[in-house]
PLY file of the C-alpha trace (Angstrom):
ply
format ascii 1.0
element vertex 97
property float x
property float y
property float z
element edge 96
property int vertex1
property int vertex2
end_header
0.00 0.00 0.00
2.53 2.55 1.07
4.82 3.86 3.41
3.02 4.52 6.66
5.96 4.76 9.20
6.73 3.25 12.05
3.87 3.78 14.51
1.18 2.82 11.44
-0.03 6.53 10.71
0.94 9.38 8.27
3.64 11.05 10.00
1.68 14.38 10.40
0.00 13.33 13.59
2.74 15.12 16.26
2.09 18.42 13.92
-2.03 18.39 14.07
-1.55 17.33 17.63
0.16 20.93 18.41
-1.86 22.24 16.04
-4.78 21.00 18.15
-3.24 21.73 21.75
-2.57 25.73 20.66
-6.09 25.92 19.18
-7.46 24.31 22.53
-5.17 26.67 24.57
-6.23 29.07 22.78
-9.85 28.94 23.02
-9.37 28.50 26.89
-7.73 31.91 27.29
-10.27 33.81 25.20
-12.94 32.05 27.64
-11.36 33.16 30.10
-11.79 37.02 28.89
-15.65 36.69 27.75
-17.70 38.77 30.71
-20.88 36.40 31.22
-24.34 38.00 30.38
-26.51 38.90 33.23
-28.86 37.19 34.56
-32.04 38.69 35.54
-32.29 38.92 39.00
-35.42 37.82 40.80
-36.60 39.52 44.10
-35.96 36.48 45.95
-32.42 36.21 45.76
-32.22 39.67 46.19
-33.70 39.45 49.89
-31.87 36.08 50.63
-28.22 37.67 49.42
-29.34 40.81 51.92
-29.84 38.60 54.83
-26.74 36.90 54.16
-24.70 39.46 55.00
-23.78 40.37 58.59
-22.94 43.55 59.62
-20.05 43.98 62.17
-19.72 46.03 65.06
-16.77 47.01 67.24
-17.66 48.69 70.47
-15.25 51.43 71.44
-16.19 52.63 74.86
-15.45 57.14 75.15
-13.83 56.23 78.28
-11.78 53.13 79.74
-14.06 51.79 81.51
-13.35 50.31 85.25
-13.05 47.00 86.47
-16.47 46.52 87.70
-17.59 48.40 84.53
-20.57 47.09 83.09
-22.55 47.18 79.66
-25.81 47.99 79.74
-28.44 47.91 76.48
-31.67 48.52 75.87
-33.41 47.01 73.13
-36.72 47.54 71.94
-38.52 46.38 68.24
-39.44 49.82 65.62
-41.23 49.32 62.30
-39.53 50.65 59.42
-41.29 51.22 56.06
-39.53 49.26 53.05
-40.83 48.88 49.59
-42.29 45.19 50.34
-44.46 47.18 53.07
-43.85 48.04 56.84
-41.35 45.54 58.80
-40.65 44.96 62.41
-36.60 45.06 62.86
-34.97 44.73 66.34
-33.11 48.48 67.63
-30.60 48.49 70.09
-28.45 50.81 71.81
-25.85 50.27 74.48
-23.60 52.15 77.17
-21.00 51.70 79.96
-21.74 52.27 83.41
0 1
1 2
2 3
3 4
4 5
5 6
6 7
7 8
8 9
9 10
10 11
11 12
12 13
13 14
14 15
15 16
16 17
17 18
18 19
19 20
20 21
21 22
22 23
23 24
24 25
25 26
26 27
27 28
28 29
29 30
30 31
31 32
32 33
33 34
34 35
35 36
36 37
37 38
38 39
39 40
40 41
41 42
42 43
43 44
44 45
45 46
46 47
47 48
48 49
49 50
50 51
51 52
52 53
53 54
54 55
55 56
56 57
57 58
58 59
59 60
60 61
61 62
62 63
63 64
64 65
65 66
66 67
67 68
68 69
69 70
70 71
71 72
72 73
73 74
74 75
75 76
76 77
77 78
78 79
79 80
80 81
81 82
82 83
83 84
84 85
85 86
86 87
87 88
88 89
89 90
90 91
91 92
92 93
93 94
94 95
95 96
């Protein structure tokens, strides 16, 4: 038939093999740069990203307080008005004694 080498193929295959591996790497990095359409955004994962997040608080006291310092809060529920309608939400405020 003919001459086929020794591994029974053309003899090109090492050439479209990098041919193949830089087209693949190639495709991979231009992925990589594409910016993904947006989604449209329904209300409810709005709310559950929003109460996903926790806020953080660091108390710094106006004065160092004593040894037998204590904290004292007061906490008490207030509606605010949102968009969805009125909402209870907890209030609290705190001082050293």
């Amino acid at each position: 038939m003919g001459d086929r080498g020794a591994m029974g193929g053309t003899g090109n295959m090492p050439r479209e093999s990098k041919i193949f591996s830089l087209l693949a790497l190639t495709l991979a990095i231009s992925a990589g740069f594409l910016t993904p359409v947006p989604a449209e955004v329904s209300s409810y994962s709005h709310e559950f990203a929003a109460q996903s997040v926790r806020p953080r608080i660091t108390v710094h006291p106006r004065h160092r307080p004593g040894r037998y310092s204590k904290r004292y809060c007061r906490s008490w529920l207030a509606r605010e008005y949102r968009v969805s309608g009125p909402v209870i939400v907890p209030q609290m405020q705190c001082w050293w004694r």
